[in-house]
C-alpha positions in Angstrom: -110.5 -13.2 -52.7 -113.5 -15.2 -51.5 -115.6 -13.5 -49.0 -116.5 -16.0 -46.0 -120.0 -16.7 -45.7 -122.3 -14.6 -43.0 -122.5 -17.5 -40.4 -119.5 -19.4 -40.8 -117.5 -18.3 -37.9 -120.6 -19.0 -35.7 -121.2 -22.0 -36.7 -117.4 -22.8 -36.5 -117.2 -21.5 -32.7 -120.6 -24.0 -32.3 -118.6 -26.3 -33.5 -115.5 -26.1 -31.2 -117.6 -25.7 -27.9 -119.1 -29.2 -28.8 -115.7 -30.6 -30.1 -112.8 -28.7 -28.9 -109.6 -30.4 -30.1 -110.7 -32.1 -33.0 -110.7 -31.0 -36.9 -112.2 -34.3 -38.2 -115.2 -35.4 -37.1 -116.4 -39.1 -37.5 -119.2 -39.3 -39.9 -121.1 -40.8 -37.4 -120.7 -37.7 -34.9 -121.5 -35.3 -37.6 -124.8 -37.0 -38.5 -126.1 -37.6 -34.7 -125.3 -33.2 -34.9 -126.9 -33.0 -37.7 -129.2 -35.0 -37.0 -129.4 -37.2 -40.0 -128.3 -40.8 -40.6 -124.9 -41.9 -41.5 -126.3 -43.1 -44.9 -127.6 -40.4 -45.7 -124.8 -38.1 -45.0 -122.4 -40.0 -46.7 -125.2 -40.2 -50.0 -125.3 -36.5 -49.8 -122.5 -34.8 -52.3 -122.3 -31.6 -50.9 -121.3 -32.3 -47.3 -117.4 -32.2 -47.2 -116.2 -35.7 -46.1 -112.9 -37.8 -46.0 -112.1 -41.1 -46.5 -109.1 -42.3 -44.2 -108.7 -45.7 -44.5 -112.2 -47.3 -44.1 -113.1 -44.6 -42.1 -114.9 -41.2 -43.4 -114.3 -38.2 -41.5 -116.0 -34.8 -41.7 -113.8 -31.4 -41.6 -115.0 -29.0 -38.8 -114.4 -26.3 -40.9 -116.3 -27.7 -43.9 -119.4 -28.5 -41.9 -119.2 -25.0 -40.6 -119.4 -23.7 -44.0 -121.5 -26.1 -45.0 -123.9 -24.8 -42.6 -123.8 -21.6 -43.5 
């Protein structure tokens, strides 16, 4: 079984101070946190991101282990 990764569940509790209730996060959101533009999130591959609709939406979860 995969070990999760050293800062994951800090980044994840980060995550749910700043945006308690949701699990998807707008792409738009994500980027202003990340501090990035949308374009360039959604250009870069390795973020996790879903399409629902014509909207793209960004796991809480993923981001957190995407920052890790």
């Amino acid at each position: 079984m995969a070990r999760e990764k050293e800062l994951y569940r800090e980044n994840l509790q980060r995550l749910d101070a700043l945006f308690p209730g949701q699990e998807l996060l707008p792409v738009r959101v994500a980027a202003t946190y990340l501090g990035l533009d949308v374009r360039t999130v959604l250009k870069m591959r390795d973020i996790p991101k879903k399409k629902a609709g014509r909207f793209w939406l960004v796991p809480k979860t993923g981001l957190a282990s995407w920052l890790s």
